[in-house]
C-alpha positions in Angstrom: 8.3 25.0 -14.4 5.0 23.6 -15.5 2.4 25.6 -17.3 0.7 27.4 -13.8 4.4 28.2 -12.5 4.3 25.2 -10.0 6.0 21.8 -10.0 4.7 18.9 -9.2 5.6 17.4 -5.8 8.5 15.2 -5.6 7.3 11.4 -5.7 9.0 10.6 -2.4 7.2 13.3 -0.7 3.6 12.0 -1.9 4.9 8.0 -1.1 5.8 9.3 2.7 2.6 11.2 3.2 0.7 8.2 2.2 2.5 5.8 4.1 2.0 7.9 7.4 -1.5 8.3 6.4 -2.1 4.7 6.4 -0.2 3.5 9.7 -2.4 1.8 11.9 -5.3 1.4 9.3 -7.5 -1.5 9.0 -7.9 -3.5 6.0 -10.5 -6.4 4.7 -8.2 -8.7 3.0 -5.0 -8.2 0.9 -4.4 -9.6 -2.2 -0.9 -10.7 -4.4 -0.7 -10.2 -8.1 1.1 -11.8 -10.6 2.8 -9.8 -12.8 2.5 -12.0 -15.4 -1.7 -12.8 -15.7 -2.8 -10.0 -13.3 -4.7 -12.4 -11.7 -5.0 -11.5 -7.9 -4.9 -14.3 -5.2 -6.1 -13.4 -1.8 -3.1 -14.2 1.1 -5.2 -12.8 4.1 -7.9 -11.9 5.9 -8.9 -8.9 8.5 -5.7 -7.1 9.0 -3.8 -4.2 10.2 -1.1 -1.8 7.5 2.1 -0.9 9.4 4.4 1.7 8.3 6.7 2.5 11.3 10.7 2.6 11.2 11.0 2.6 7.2 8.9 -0.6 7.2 5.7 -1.6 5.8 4.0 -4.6 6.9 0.8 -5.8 7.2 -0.5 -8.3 9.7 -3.7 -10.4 9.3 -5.3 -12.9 12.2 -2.1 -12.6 13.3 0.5 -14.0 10.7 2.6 -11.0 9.0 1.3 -11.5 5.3 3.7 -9.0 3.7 7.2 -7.0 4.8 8.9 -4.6 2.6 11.4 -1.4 3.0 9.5 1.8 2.7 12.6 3.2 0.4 12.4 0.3 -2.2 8.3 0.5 -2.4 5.8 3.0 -4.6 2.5 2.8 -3.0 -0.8 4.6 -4.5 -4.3 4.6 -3.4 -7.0 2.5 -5.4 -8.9 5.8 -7.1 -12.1 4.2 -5.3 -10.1 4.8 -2.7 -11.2 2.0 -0.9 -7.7 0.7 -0.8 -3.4 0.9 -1.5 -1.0 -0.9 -4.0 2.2 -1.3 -2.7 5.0 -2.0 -5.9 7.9 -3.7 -4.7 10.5 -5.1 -7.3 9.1 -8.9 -6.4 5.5 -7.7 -7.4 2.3 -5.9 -6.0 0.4 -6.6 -3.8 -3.5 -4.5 -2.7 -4.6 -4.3 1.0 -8.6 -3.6 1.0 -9.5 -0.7 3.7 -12.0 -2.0 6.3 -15.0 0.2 5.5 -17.0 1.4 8.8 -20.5 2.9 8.9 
């Protein structure tokens, strides 16, 4: 028990409320980083996240940019939270939310 007599929710609970949060949402562009520099490379443009049957892919103009089991990924929103990393054993990768006025 922690010091206010509650635990901490599990992390698969937080990763599966995020992920059904974001189904469906639009996103600017989503970026790859290399684990090595950190240096992030842009691999699409105006998009749409996917989380349905224990998938996660996102879409943009059309092409699927990225495709990973839900089980094997950790996702956590930017603290801006103008966006989501998804950590996958390959790398990470950011999709950008599509902000609207």
């Amino acid at each position: 028990m922690g010091l206010f007599g509650r635990r901490p929710p599990a992390p698969d609970k937080e990763t599966a409320a995020l992920l059904a949060r974001l189904d469906g949402k639009s996103v600017k562009y989503v970026t790859r980083r290399d684990p090595e520099t950190q240096v992030e490379t842009v691999i699409g443009h105006e998009g749409r996240l996917n989380t349905q049957e224990g998938q996660i892919v996102i879409v943009c103009n059309g092409t699927e940019v990225f495709r990973c089991p839900a089980a094997e990924a950790r996702c956590g929103e930017l603290l801006s939270l103008d966006g989501v990393t998804i950590r996958t054993g390959d790398g990470m990768v950011v999709a950008y939310y599509q902000y609207y006025r």
